[in-house]
C-alpha positions as CSV (number, residue, x, y, z in Angstrom):
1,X,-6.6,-22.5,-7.1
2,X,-9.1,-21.5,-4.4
3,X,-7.1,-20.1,-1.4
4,X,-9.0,-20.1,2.8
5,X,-9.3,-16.9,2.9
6,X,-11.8,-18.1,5.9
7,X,-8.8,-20.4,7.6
8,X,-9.3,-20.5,11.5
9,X,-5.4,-19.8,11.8
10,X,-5.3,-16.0,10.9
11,X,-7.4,-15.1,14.4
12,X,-9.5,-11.6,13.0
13,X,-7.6,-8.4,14.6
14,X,-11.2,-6.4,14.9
15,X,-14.6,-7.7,15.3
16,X,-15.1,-11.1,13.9
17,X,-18.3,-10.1,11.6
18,X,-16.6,-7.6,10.0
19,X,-13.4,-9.6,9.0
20,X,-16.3,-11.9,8.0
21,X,-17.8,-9.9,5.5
22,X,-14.5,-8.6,4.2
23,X,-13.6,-11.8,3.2
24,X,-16.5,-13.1,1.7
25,X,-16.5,-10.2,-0.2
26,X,-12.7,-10.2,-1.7
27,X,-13.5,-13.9,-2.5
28,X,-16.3,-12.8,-4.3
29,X,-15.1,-9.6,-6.0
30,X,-10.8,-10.4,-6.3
31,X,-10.6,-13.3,-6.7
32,X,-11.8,-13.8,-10.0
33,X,-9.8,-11.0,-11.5
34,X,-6.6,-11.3,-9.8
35,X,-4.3,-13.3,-12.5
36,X,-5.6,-11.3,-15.2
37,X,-4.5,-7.8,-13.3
38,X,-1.1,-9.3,-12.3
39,X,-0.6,-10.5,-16.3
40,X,-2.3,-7.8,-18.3
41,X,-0.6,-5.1,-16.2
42,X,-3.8,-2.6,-15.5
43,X,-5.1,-0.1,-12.7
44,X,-8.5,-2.6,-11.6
45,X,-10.9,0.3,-11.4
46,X,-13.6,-1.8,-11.0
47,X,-12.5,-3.5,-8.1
48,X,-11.6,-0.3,-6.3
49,X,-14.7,1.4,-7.2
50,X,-16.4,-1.8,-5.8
51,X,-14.4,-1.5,-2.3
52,X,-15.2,1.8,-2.2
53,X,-19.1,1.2,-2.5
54,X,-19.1,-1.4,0.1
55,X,-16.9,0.9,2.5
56,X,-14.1,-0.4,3.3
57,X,-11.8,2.2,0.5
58,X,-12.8,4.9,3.2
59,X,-13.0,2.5,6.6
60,X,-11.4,5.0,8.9
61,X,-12.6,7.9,7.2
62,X,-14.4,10.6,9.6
63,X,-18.6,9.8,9.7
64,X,-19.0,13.4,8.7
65,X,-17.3,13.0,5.7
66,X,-18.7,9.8,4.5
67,X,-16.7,7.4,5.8
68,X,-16.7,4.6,7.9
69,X,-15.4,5.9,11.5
70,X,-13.6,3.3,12.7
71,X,-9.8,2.4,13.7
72,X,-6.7,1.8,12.2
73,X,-7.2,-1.6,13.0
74,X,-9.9,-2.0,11.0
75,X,-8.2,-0.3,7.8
76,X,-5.2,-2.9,8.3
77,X,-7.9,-5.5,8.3
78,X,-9.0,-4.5,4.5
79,X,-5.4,-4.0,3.3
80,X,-4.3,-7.6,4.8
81,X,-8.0,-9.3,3.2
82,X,-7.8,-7.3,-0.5
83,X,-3.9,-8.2,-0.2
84,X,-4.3,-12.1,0.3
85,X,-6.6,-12.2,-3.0
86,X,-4.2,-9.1,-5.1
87,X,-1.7,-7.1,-4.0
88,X,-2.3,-5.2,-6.9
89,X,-5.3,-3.8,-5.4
90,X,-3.9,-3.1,-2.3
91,X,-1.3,-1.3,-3.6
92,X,-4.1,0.5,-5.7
93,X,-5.5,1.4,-2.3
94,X,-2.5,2.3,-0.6
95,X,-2.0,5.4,-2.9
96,X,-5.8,6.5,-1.8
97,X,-5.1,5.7,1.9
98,X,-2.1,8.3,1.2
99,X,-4.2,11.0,-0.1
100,X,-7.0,10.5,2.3
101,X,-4.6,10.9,5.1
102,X,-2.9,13.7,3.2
103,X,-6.1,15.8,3.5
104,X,-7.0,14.8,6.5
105,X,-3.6,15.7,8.8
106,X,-3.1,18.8,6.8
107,X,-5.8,20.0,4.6
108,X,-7.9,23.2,4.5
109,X,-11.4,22.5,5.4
110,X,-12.3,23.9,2.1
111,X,-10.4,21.6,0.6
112,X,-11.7,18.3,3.2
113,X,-15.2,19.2,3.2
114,X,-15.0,19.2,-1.3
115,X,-12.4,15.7,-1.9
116,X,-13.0,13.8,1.3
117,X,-16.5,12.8,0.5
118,X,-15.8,11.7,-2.9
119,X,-13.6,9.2,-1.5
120,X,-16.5,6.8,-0.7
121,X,-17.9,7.5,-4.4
122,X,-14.7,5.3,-5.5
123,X,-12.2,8.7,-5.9
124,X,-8.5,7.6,-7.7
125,X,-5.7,9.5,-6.0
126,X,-2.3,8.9,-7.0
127,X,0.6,9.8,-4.0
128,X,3.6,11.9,-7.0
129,X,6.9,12.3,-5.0
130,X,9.4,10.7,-7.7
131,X,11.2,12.6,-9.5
132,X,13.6,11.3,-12.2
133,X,16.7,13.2,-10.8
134,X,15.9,12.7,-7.6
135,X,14.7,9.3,-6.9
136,X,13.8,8.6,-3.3
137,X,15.3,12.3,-2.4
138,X,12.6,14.6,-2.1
139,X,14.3,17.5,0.0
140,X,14.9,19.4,-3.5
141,X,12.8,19.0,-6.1
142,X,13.2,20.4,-10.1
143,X,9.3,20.7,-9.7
144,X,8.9,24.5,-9.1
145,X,5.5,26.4,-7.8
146,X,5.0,29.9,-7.5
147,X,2.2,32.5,-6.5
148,X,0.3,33.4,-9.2
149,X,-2.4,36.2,-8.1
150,X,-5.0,33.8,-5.7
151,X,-3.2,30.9,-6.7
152,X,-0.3,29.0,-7.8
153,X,1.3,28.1,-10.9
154,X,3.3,24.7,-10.9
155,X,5.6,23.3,-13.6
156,X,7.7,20.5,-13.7
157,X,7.4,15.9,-14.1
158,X,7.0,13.7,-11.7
159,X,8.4,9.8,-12.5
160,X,7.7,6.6,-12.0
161,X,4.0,7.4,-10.2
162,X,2.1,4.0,-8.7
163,X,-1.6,4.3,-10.0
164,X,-0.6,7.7,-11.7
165,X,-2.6,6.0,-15.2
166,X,-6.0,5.8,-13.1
167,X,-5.5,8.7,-11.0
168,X,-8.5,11.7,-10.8
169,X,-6.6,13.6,-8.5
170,X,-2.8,13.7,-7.2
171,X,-0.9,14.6,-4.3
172,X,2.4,16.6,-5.5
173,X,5.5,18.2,-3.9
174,X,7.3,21.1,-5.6
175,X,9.5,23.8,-4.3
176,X,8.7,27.0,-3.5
177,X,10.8,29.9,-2.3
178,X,10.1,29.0,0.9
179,X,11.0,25.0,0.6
180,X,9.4,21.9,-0.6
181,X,5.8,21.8,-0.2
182,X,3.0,19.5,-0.8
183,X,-0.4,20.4,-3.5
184,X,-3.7,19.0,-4.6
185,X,-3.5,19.0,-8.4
186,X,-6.7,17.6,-10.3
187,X,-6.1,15.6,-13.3
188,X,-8.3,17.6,-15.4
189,X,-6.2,20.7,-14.3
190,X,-5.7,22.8,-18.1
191,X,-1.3,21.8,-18.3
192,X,-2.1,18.3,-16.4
193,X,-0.4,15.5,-18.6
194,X,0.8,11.5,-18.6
195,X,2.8,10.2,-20.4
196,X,4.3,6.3,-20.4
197,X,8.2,6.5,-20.0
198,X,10.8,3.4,-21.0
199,X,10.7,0.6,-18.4
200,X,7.8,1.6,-16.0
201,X,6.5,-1.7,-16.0
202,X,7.1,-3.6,-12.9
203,X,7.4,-7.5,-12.4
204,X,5.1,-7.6,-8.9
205,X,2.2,-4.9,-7.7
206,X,1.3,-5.0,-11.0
207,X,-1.3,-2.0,-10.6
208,X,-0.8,-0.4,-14.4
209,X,2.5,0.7,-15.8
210,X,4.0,3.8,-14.0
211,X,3.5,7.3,-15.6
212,X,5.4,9.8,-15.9
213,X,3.3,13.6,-14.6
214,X,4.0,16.8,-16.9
215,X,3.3,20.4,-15.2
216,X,2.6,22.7,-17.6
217,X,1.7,25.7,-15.9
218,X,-0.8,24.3,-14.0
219,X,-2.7,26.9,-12.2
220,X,-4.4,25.9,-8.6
221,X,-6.2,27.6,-6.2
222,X,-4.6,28.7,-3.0
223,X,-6.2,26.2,-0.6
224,X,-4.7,23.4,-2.9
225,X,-1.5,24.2,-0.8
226,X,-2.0,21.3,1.6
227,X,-0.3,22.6,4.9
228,X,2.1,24.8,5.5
229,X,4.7,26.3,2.9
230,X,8.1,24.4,2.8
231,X,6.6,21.5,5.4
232,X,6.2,19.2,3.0
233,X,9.2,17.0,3.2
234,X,7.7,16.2,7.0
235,X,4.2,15.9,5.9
236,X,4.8,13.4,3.4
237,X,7.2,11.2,5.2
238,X,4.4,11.5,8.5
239,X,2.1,10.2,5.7
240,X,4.2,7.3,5.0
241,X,4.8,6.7,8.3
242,X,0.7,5.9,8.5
243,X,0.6,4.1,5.2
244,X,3.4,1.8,5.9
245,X,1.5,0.2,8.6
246,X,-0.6,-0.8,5.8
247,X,2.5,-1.8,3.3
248,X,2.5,-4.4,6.2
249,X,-0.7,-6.0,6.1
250,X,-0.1,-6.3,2.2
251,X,2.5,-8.1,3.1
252,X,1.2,-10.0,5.3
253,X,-2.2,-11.0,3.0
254,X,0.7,-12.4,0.0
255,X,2.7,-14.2,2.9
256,X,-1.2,-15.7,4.1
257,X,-1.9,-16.7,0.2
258,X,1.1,-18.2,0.0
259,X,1.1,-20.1,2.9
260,X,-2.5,-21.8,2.6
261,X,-1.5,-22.3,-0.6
262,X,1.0,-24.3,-0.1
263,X,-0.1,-25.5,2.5
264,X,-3.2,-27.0,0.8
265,X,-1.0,-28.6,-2.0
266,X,1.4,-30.3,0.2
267,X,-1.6,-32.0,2.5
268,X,-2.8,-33.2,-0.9
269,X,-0.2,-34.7,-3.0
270,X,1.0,-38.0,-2.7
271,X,4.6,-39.1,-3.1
272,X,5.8,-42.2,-1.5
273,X,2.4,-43.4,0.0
274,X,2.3,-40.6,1.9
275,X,1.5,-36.4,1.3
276,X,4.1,-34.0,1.3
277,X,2.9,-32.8,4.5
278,X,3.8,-35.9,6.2
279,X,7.3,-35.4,6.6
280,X,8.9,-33.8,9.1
281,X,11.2,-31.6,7.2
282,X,8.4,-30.1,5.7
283,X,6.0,-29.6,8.0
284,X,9.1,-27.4,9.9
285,X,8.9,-25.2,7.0
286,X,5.4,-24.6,7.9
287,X,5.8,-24.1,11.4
288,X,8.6,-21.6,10.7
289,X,6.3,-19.5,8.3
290,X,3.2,-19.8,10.4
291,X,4.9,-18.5,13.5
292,X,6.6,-15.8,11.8
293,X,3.2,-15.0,10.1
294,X,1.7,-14.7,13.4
295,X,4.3,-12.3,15.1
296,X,4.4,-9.6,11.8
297,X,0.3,-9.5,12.5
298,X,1.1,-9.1,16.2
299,X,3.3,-6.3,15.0
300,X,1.2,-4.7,12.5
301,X,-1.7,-4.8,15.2
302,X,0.8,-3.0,17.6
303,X,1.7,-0.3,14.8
304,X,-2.2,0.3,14.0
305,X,-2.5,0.7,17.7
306,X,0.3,3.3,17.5
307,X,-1.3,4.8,14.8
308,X,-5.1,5.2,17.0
309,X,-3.3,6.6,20.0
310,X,-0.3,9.0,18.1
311,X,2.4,7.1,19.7
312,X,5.5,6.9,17.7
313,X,4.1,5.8,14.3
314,X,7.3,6.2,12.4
315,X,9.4,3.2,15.0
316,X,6.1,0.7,14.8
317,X,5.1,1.5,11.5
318,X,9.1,1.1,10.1
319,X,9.6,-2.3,12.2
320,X,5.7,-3.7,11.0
321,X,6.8,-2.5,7.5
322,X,10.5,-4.3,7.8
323,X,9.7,-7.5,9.1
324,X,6.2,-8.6,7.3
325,X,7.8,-7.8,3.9
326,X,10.9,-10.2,4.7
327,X,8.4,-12.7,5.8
328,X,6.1,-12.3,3.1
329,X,9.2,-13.1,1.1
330,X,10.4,-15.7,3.0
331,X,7.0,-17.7,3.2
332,X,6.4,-17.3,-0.8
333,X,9.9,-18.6,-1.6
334,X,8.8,-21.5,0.5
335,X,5.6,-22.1,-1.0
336,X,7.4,-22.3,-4.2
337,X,9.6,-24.8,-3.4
338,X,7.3,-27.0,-1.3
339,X,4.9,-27.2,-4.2
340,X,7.6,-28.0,-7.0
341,X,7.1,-28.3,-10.6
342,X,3.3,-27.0,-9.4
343,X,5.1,-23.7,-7.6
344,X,6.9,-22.7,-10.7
345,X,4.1,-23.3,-13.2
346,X,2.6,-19.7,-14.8
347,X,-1.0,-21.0,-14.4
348,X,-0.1,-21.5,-10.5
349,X,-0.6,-18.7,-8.3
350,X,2.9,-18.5,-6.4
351,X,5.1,-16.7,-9.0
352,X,2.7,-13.9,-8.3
353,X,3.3,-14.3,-4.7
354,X,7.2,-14.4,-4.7
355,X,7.0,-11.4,-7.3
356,X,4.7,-9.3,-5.0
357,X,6.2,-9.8,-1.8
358,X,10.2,-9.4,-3.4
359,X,8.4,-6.1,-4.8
360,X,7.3,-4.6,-1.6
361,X,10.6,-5.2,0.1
362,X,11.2,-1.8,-1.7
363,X,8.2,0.0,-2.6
364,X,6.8,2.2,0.3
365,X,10.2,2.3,1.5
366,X,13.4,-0.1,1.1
367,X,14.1,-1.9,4.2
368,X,17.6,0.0,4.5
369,X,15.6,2.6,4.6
370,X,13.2,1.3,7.2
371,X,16.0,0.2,9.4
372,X,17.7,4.0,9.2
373,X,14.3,5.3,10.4
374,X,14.2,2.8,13.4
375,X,17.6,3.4,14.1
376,X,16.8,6.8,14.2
377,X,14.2,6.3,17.0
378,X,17.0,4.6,18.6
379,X,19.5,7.5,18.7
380,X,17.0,10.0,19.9
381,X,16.6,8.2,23.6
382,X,18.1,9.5,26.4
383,X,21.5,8.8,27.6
384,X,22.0,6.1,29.7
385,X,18.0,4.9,28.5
């Protein structure tokens, strides 16, 4: 099925040329490849080194390192276009996004000025919180590190890592004396393994099985410490709080596929001397979906907006995150039923859609958790506010 990725509905949120040329070239390099990701389960390296040759894996990267320069705006733009062709490649990218923002907010400039331009070279980062005991908790960790002479010696697994099988380099927390803290660990690190656990397939974002991440006294150099000892439970979540602007927009690029998708079949097939479209209980389904569509891109706008001016990223960037994945849901459940025996089919692409979008509802964040962390924002105003 070919989806309008070019449809006049979804109104560009930057410059229209460059949304142009985004999509033209996600038609041209996703499109193709998209089923076979989603049903053979692999990392698509090829697609992500091809994003990151045409820049937009590094879009809001500084010029000085390589990247493009621009706006958070522009970076939701990729994740929403790559998204509406495979979320499996935008979740591929969101792990990158995470490690690029990693270095930037807290890195050494040793450390910036020797990983940050590889990033538009097509560099693989993998973001390796998990732990097995520990699950979503990552204010103690059975990861340890200590100082070792110039350096530091880590040892420990991480579990259940997203693009952890393609991944050059990860992003790890670990606890020192001092707390839990956040290092840049090389995959080709002497004591670096992976391994592939029991059930670490998933059944949507179908990026590569998780891996599991053995430490074996992995030795690093100092300035592999990113930021400051025992900050790393704030770092990562301020880094999440950036990425899950994006979380949106690939939710927002399923909920899009879906929807011209469905819409597409249903102005097409004929029942009754007429098209599915033609009556009016359906086309409220698509006027419910459509307007809902349009406010999460409104709100994932107004959360890349917070993200340009350092407003408070983790209230927009929750609430964009919260509602576009219920809506991507929503509007892929829909598409389903509106297209029938043709929604459920395995050679149709909505299965993939529902899976996806039911998938992100919890990755990056649950939305329980999303709603504690706007709630928090809540409690934190002033009496009587």
């Amino acid at each position: 099925m070919t989806l309008a990725g070019t449809s006049p509905l979804w109104e560009p949120c930057v410059e229209a040329g460059f949304v142009r040329d985004l999509r033209a070239f996600c038609a041209a390099q996703l499109a193709p490849v998209a089923d076979d990701i989603d049903a053979r389960d692999y990392y698509p390296v090829a697609p992500i080194r091809a994003l990151a040759a045409a820049g937009y894996a590094s879009v809001f990267l500084p010029q000085r390192y390589g990247g493009g320069g621009r706006g958070f705006r522009h970076a939701l733009a990729v994740f929403e276009e790559v998204s509406y062709y495979s979320a499996a490649v935008g979740i591929s990218l969101i792990t990158i996004f995470q490690a690029q923002m990693m270095l930037q907010l807290y890195g050494a400039e040793t450390v910036r000025a020797r990983y940050l331009p590889q990033f538009p070279g097509g560099l693989i980062t993998s973001y390796a919180l998990t732990e097995a005991n520990h699950g979503s908790d990552i204010r103690s960790l059975d990861t340890k590190a200590v100082r070792d002479g110039d350096g530091w010696l880590l040892r420990g697994e991480k579990s259940f890592i997203t693009s952890g099988s393609a991944a050059e380099v990860f992003v790890i927390l670990a606890e020192t004396e001092r707390g839990v803290t956040v290092f840049l660990v090389p995959r080709d690190t002497p004591g670096v393994g992976i391994h592939q656990g029991h059930s670490t397939a998933t059944f949507g974002l179908r990026n590569g099985p998780h891996i599991d991440l053995r430490l074996a006294d992995v030795r690093i150099p100092a300035d592999h410490m990113i930021g400051e000892e025992g900050r790393g439970v704030r770092q990562a979540v301020t880094v999440l709080d950036y990425s899950r602007t994006m979380a949106a927009a690939i939710s927002l690029g399923i909920g899009r596929a879906a929807f011209d998708g469905a819409l597409a079949h249903a102005r097409r097939r004929k029942v009754f001397d007429a098209t599915v479209f033609d009556m009016q209980g359906i086309q409220w389904y698509f006027a419910d979906a459509v307007t809902r569509l349009d406010a999460g891109r409104l709100l994932a706008c107004r959360a890349a907006d917070a993200l340009n001016r350092g407003e408070d990223i983790a209230r927009w960037a929750s609430q964009a995150k919260l509602f576009a994945a219920g809506v991507a849901t929503d509007v892929a459940a829909m598409a389903v039923q509106v297209c029938g025996a043709h929604g459920v089919r395995t050679t149709s692409p909505f299965g993939r859609f529902l899976r996806d979008a039911k998938a992100y509802e919890i990755a990056g964040g649950s939305s329980e958790i999303l709603k504690n962390t706007i709630a928090k924002t809540l409690a934190r105003l002033p009496a009587g506010a």
